[in-house]
C-alpha positions as CSV (number, residue, x, y, z in Angstrom):
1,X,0.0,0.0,0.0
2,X,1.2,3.1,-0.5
3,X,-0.2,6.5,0.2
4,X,1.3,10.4,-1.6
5,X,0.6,13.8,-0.4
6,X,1.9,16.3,-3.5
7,X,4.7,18.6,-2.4
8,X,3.4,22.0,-2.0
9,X,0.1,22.6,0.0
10,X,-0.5,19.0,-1.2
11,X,-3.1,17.6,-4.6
12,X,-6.2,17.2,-1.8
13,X,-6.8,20.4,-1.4
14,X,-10.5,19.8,-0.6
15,X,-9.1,17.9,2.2
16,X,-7.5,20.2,3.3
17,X,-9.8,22.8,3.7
18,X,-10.9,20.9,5.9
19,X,-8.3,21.4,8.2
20,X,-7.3,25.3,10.2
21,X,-4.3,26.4,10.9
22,X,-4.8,25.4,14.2
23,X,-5.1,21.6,13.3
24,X,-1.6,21.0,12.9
25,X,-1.4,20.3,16.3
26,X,-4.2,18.1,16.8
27,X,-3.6,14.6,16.1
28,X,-5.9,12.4,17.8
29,X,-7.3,10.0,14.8
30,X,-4.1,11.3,13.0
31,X,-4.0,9.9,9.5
32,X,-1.7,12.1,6.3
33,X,-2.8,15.0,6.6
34,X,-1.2,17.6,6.9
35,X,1.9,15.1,7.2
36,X,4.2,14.8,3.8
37,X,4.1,11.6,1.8
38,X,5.3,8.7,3.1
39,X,5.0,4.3,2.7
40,X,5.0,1.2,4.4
41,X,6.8,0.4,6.6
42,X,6.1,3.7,7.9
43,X,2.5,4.8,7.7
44,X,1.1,3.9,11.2
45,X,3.6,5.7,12.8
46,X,2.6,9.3,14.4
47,X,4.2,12.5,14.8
48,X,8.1,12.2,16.0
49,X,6.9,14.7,19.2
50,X,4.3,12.5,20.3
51,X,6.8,10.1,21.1
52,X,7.5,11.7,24.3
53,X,6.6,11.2,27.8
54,X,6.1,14.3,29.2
55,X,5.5,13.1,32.5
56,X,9.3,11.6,32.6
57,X,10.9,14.0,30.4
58,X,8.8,17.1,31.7
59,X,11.5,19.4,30.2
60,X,12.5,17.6,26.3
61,X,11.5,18.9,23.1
62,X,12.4,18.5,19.5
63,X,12.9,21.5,17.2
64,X,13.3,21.9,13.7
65,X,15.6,24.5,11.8
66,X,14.5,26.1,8.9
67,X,14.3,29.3,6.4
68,X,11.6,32.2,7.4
69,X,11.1,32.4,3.9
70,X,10.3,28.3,3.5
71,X,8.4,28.7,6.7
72,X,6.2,32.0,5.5
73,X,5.3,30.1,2.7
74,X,3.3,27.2,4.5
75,X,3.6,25.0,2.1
76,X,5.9,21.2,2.8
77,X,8.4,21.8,5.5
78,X,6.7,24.1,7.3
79,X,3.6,21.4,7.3
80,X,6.1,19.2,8.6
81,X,8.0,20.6,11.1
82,X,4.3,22.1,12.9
83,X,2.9,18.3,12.8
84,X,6.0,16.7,13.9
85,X,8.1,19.3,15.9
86,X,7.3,21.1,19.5
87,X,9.0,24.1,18.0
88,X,11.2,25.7,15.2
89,X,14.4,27.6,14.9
90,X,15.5,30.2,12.3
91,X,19.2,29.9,12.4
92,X,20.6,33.1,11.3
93,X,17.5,34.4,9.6
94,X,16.5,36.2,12.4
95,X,19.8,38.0,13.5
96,X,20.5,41.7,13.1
97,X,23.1,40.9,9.9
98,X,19.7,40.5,8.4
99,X,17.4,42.7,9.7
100,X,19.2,45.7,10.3
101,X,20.4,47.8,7.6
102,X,23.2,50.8,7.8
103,X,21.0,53.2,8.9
104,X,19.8,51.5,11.5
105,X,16.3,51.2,10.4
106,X,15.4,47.2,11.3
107,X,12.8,45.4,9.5
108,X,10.7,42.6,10.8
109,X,7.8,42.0,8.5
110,X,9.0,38.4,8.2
111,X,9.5,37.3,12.1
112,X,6.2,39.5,12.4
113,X,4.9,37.2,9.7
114,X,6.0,34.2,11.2
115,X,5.6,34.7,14.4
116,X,1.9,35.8,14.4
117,X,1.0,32.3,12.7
118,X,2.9,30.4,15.3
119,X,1.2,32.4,17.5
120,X,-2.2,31.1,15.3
121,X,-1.3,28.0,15.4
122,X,-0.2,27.3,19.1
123,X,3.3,26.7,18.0
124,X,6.7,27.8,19.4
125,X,9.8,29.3,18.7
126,X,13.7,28.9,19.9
127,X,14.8,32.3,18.9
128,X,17.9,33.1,17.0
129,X,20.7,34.5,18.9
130,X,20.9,38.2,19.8
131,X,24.5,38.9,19.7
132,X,27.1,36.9,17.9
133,X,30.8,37.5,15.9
134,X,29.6,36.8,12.4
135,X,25.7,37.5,11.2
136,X,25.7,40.8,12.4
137,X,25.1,44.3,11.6
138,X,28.4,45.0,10.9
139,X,27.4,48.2,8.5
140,X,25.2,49.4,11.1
141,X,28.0,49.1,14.2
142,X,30.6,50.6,11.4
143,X,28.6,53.4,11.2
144,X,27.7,54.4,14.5
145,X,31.4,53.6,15.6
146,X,32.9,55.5,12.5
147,X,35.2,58.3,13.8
148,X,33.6,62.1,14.6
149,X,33.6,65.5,12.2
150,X,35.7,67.8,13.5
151,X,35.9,71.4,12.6
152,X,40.4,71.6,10.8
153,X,41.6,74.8,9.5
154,X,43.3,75.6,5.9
155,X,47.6,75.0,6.6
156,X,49.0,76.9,3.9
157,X,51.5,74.7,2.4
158,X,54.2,75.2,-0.4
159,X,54.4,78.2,-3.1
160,X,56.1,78.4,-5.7
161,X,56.4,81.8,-7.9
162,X,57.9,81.2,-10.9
163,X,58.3,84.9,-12.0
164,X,61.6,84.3,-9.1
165,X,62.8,81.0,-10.8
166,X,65.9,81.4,-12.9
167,X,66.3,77.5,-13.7
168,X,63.8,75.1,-13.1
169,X,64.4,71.8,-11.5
170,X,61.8,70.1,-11.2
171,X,60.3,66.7,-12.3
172,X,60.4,66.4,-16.2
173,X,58.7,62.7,-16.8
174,X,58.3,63.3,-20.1
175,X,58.8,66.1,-23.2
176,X,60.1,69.4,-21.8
177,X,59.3,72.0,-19.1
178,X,61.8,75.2,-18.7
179,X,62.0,78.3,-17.4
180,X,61.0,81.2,-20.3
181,X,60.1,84.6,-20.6
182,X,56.5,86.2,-21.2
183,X,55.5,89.9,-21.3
184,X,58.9,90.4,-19.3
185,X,58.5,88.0,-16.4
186,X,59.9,83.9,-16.2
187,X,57.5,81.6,-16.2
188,X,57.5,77.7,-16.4
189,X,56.9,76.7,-19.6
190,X,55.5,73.0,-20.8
191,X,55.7,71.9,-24.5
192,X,53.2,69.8,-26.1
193,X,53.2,66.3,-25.4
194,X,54.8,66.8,-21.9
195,X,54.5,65.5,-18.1
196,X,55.6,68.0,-16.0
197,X,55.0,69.1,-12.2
198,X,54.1,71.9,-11.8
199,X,54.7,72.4,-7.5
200,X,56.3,69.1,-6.0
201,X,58.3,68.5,-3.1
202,X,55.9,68.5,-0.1
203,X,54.6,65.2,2.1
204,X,50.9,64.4,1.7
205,X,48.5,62.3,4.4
206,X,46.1,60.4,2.2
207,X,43.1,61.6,4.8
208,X,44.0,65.1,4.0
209,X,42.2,67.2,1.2
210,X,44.4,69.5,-0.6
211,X,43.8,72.6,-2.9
212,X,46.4,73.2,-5.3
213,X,46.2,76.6,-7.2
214,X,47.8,77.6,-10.2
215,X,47.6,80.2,-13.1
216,X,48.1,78.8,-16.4
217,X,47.7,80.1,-20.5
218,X,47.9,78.5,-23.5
219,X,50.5,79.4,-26.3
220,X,49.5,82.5,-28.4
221,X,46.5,81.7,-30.2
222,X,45.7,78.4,-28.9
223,X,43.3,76.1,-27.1
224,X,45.2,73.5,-25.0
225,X,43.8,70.8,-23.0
226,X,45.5,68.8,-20.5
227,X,45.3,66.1,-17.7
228,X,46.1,67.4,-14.3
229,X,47.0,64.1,-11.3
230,X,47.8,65.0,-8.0
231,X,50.1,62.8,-5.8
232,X,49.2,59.6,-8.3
233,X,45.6,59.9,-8.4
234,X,44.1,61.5,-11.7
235,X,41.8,64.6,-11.0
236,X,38.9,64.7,-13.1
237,X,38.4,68.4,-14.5
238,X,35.0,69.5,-16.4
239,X,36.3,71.0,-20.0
240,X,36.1,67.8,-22.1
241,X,34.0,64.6,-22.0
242,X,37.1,62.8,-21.2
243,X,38.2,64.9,-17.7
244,X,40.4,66.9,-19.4
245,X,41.2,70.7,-18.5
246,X,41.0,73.6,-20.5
247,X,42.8,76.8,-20.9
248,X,43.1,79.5,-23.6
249,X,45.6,81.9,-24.5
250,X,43.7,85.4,-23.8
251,X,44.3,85.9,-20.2
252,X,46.4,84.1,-17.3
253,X,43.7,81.3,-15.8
254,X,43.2,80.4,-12.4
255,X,43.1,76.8,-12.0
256,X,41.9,75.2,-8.9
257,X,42.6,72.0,-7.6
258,X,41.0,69.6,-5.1
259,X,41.8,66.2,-4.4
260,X,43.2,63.6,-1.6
261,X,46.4,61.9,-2.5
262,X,46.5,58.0,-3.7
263,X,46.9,56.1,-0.5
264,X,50.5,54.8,-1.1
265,X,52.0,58.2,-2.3
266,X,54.0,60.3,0.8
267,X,55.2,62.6,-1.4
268,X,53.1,65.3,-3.0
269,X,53.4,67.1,-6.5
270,X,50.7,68.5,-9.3
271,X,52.0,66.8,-12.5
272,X,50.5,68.5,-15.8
273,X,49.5,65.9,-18.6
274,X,49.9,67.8,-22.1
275,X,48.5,67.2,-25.2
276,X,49.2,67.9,-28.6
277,X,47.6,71.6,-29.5
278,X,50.7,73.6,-27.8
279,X,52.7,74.8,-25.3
280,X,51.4,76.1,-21.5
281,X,52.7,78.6,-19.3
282,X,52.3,78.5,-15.6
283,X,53.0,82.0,-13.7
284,X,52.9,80.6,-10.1
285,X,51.4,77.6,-8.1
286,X,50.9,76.7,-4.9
287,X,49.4,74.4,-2.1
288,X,47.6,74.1,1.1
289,X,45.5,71.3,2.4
290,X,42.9,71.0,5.4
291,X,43.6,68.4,7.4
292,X,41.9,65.0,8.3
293,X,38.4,66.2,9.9
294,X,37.6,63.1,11.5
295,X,38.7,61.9,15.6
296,X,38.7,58.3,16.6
297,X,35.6,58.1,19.4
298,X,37.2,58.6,22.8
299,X,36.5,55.0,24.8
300,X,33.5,56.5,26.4
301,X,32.2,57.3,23.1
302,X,32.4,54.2,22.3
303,X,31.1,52.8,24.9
304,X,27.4,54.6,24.8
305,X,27.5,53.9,21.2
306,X,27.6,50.3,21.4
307,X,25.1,50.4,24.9
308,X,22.5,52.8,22.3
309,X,22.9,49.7,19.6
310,X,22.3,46.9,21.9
311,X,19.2,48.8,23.7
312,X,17.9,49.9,20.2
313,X,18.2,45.9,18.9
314,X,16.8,44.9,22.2
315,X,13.7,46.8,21.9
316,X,13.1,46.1,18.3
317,X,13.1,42.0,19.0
318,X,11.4,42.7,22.1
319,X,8.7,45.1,20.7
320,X,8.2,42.4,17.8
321,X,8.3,39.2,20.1
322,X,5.8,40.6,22.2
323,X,7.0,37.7,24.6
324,X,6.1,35.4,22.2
325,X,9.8,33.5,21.6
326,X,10.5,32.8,25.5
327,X,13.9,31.1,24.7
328,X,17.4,32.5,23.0
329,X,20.6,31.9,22.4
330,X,21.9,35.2,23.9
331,X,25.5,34.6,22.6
332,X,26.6,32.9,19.3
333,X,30.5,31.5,19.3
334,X,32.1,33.3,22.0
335,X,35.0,30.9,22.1
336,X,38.3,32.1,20.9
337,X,40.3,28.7,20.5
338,X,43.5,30.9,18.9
339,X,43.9,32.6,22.6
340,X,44.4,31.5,25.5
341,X,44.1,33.7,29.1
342,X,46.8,32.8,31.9
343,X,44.8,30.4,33.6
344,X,45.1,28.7,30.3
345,X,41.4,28.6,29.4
346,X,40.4,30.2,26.1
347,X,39.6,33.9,26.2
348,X,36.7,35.3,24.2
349,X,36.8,36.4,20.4
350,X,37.7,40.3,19.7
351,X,38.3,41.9,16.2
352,X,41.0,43.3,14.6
353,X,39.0,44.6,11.2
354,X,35.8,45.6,12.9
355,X,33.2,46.3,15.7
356,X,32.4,43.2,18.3
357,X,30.5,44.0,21.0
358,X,32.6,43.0,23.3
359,X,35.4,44.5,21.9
360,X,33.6,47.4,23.3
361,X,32.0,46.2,26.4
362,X,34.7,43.5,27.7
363,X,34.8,40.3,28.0
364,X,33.8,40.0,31.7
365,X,31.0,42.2,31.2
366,X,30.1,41.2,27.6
367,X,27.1,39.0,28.5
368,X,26.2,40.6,32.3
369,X,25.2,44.0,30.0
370,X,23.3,42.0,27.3
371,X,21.2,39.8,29.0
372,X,20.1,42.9,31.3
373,X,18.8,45.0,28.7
374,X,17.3,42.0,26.6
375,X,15.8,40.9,29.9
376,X,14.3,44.2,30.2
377,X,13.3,45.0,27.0
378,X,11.4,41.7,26.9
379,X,9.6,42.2,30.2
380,X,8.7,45.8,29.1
381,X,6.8,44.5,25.9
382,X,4.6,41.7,27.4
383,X,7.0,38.8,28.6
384,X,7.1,37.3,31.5
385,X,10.5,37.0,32.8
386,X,10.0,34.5,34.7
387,X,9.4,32.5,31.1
388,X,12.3,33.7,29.9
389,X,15.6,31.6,28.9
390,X,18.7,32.4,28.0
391,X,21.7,30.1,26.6
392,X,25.2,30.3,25.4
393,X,25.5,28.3,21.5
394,X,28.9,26.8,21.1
395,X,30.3,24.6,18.4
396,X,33.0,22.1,18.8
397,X,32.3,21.5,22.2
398,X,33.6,17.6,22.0
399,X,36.9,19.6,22.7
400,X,36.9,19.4,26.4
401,X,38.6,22.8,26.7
402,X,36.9,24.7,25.0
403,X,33.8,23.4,26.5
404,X,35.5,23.9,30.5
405,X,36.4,27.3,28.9
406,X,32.7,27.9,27.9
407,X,32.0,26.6,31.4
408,X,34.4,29.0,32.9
409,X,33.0,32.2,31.5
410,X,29.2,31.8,31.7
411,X,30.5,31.3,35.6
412,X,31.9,34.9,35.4
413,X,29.2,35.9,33.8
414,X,26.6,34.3,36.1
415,X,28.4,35.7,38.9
416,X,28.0,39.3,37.2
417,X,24.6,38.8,37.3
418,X,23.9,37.5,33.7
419,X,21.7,34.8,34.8
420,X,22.5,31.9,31.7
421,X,20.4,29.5,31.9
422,X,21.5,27.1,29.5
423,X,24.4,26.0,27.0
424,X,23.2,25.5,23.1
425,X,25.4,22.8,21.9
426,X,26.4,22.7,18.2
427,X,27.1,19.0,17.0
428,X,29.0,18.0,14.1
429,X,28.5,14.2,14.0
430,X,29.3,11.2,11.6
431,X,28.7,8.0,11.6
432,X,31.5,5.4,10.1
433,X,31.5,2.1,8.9
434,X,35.1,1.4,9.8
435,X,34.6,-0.2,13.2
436,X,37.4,1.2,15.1
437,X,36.4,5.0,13.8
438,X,32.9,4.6,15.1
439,X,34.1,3.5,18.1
440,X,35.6,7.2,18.7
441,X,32.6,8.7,17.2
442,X,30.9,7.3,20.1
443,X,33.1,8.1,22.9
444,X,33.7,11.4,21.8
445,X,30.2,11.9,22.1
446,X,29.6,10.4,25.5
447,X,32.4,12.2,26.6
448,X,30.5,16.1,25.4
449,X,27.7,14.9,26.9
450,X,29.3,13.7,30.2
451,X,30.8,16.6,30.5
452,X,27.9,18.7,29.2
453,X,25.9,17.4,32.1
454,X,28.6,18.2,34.8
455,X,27.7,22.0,33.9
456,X,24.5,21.8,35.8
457,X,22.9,23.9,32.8
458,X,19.7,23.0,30.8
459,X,21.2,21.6,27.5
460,X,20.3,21.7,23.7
461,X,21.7,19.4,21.4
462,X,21.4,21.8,18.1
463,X,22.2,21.0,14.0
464,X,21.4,17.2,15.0
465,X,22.2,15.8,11.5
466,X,24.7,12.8,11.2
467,X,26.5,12.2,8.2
468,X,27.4,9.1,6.6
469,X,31.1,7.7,6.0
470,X,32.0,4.5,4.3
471,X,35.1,2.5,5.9
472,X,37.3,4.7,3.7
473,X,35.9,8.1,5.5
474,X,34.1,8.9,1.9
475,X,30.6,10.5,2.2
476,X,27.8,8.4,1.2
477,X,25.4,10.8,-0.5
478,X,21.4,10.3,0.0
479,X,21.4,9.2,-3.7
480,X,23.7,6.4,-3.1
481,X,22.8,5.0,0.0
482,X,21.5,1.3,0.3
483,X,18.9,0.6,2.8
484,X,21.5,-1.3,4.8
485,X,23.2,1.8,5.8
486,X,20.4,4.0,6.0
487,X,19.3,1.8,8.9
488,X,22.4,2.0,10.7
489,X,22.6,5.4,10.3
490,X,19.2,5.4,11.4
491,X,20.6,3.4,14.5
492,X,22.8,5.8,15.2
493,X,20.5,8.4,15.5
494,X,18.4,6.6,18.0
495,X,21.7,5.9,20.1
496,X,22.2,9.8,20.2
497,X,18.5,10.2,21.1
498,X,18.5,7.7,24.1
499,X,22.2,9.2,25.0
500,X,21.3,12.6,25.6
501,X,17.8,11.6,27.1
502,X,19.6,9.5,29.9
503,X,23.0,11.6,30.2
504,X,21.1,14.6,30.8
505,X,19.4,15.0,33.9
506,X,15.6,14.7,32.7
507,X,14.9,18.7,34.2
508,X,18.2,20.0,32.3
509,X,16.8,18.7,29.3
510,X,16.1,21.7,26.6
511,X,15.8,19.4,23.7
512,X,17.0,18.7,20.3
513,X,16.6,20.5,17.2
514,X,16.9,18.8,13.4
515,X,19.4,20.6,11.8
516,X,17.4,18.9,8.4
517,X,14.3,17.6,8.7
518,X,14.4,16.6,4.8
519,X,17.6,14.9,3.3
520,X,20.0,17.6,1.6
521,X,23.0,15.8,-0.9
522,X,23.8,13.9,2.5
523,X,20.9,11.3,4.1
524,X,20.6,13.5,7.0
525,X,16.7,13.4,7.0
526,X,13.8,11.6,8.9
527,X,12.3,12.0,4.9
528,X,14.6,11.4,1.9
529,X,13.3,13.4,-1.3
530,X,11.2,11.7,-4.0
531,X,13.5,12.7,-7.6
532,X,10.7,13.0,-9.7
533,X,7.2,14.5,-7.5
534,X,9.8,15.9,-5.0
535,X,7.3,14.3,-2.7
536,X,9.1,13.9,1.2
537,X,8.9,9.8,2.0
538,X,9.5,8.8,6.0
539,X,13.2,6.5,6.5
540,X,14.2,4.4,8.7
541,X,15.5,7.7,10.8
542,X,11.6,8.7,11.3
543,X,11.1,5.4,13.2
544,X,14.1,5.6,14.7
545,X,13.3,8.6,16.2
546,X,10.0,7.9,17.4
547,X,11.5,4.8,18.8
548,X,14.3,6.6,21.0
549,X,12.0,9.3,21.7
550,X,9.4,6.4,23.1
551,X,12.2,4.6,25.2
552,X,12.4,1.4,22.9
């Protein structure tokens, strides 16, 4: 027997207008709908979180990680992740690198979107973390910490007159430029098809503007157009299409200048570019500059800049969430594995190219200062704190320092009164057919959750997909895999499952969220992908779940 639901919002549509919103969480009499596709050996089973005894494991759920936009849509995955999952995460989609633009201004019409039907539906959401390294709004925080206009004066620089030059010795890169008489005065004179500068000999600071000014004419009944750079960068003028300047020979012209210096040039000079339609004469030239008008922010500007920026993301989630999302990660990758303190535990990450918050507010007080104005800002727009949860997301935590170093600064923190109430561990898991491979697979795993139980926090397993390797550590794609090894995967699951749920104190337990719910190119899905309808079909890793999840 076997039984398809279309991809999509499925072919039996007048079914399911049968169903609301709100019967995705109903399953008594549960049959397909609004379920995706699946076959025997699989069709009597239920939803993966009604697998659970909530009376034992009062404090375990399973979560699903997915796209707003695939969500928003309500069509397959987010079908399947409201009948089968207690809640759903958003990964990065829901960070400030995406919602925050340079200005500042923050759009949430999408986790308004989204969370108004969870709302609809009786749903939840793990929320996304609040402050992290990368996923940020790095314009935004570049912009607010970008140095201050300050009010610089014009420093008159070098002049030279050349009606008091007798020989000139300056730089000749190409053609000819000499001293010469006109109407009884010297002046510098440049031939056609000559490089010459004009002033030269004074240091430039590429954050400097500088205004060179000189008085030119063009041989005796000519037009001549030139090019005009300034300390290696080209300065556009407005007489020709191509940039050129322009000047005739009826009166002396004064030629004005503006322009910043190319960044690798230290010594300045006004180099004349001529053409072919005559000589030019240059009377005198000279230069002056105003200085850089910006000031790095003083460390106490800095400081109420970045406190502004967290209060002002605060209260946008917040004023969105409406106390809606009572869980977070509050911190995203702390960890700096590249630097160690004196104790010899890892310190936290700081930047050398841009804005971290902690850069700014210091490691000891990094997450103390969050926490309390995300705490607030949550309480202020409907939440009740006492709902509220806040953990720490790490990634390679199977390193057992980097986990006791995680360990050691949520206890700082704590102690500052941060108030973290749980650690939101990362996995990266395979599973191996070579034997003695496996083996460590396992006991690396016991080992993170050993330890992560010795924490005393509530613990998340998060991006719970396992890959498959064959004995020669080659991935198995979901294309290629035999049922053989999907089962043992599948196994494998279920041992991770049962792990956690009897490592983990049963009140510590936060959960686990499916990185996948759906195979991607690896079979890391409770549904592989139909190639043709693109129809999602249950695997052995749906029962296998259900199974652990049970206590079989």
């Amino acid at each position: 027997m076997k039984k398809n639901i279309i991809n999509g919002l499925f072919a039996v549509s007048s079914l399911l207008l049968a169903f609301s919103c709100a019967d995705y969480n109903e399953t008594g009499n549960f049959t397909a709908l609004p379920d995706p596709s699946f076959v025997e050996p699989y069709a009597d089973l239920d939803p993966v979180k009604d697998y659970i005894d909530r009376d034992l494991y009062p404090n375990m759920s399973l979560g699903a990680q997915l796209k707003v936009s695939d969500f928003n849509k309500q069509e397959l995955s987010h079908a399947a992740a409201m009948t089968n999952f207690d809640n759903v995460a958003f990964g990065t989609s829901l960070m400030s690198g995406t919602i925050v633009n340079a200005k500042g201004v923050m759009n949430f019409l999408d986790m308004k979107d989204l969370l108004d039907h969870v709302q609809e539906i009786g749903g939840e959401v793990f929320g996304s973390p609040l402050f992290a390294n990368a996923n940020q709004a790095d314009e935004w925080l570049n912009t607010l910490t970008a140095p201050i206009e300050i009010s610089v004066d014009y420093v008159e620089g070098k002049v030279v007159d050349y009606k008091d030059v007798t020989s000139f010795d300056g730089t000749v890169e190409k053609g000819k430029g000499y001293i010469t008489q006109f109407e009884g005065q010297n002046v510098l004179r440049i031939n056609n098809v000559s490089n010459v500068n004009v002033i030269e000999g004074f240091e430039v600071n590429p954050k400097a503007k500088y205004t060179t000014t000189f008085w030119a004419r063009a041989q005796q009944g000519k037009e001549v157009s030139f090019t005009i750079t300034f300390s290696g960068k080209k300065v556009d003028g407005t007489a020709t299409a191509d940039g050129k300047w322009k000047v005739k020979s009826d009166k002396w012209y004064k030629i004005v200048v503006e322009s910043q210096s190319a960044e690798d040039v230290t010594n300045g000079y006004l180099r004349i570019e001529n053409g072919l339609n005559g000589y030019i004469l240059i009377q005198k030239a000279q230069v002056g500059y105003y200085p850089d008008n910006h000031r790095p922010q003083t460390a106490q500007e800095l400081n109420d800049t970045i406190n502004y920026a967290v209060k002002a993301w605060c209260d946008g989630v917040m004023k969105i969430n409406e106390g809606r999302i009572q869980s977070f990660d509050l911190i995203d990758e702390a960890i700096d594995v590249k630097a160690e303190l004196e104790n010899g535990k890892y310190d936290i990450k700081h930047s050398t190219d841009k804005i971290f918050w902690q850069d700014i507010l210091g490691s000891e007080n990094y997450a103390p200062e969050v926490a309390k104005v995300a705490r607030k800002a949550f309480e202020e727009h409907g939440g009740n704190p006492a709902d509220l949860k806040f953990f720490i997301s790490e990634s390679g935590l199977e390193d057992a320092k980097k986990l006791e170093s995680l360990n050691y600064w949520i206890g700082i923190w704590d102690n500052k009164g941060a108030n973290i109430d749980g650690i939101n561990a990362k996995l990266n898991l395979t599973y191996s057919e070579d034997e003695a491979t496996q083996a460590a697979n396992v006991a690396t795993l016991n080992t993170l959750l050993d330890n992560l139980a010795a924490t005393g926090k509530l613990i998340r397993l998060s991006n719970f997909d396992i890959t498959y390797q064959d004995a020669t550590g080659a991935n198995v794609t979901a294309d290629k895999i035999t049922e053989d090894q999907r089962q043992q995967l599948a196994d494998y699951y279920a041992y991770v499952i049962r792990s956690y749920m009897n490592k983990i104190p049963h009140e510590k337990q936060a959960g686990i969220c499916k990185g996948n719910m759906a195979d991607t190119s690896n079979p890391v899905g409770l549904w592989s992908v139909d190639k043709k309808s693109k129809d999602w079909v249950r695997t052995a890793t749906y029962k296998a779940f259900c199974d652990a999840l049970s206590g079989k």
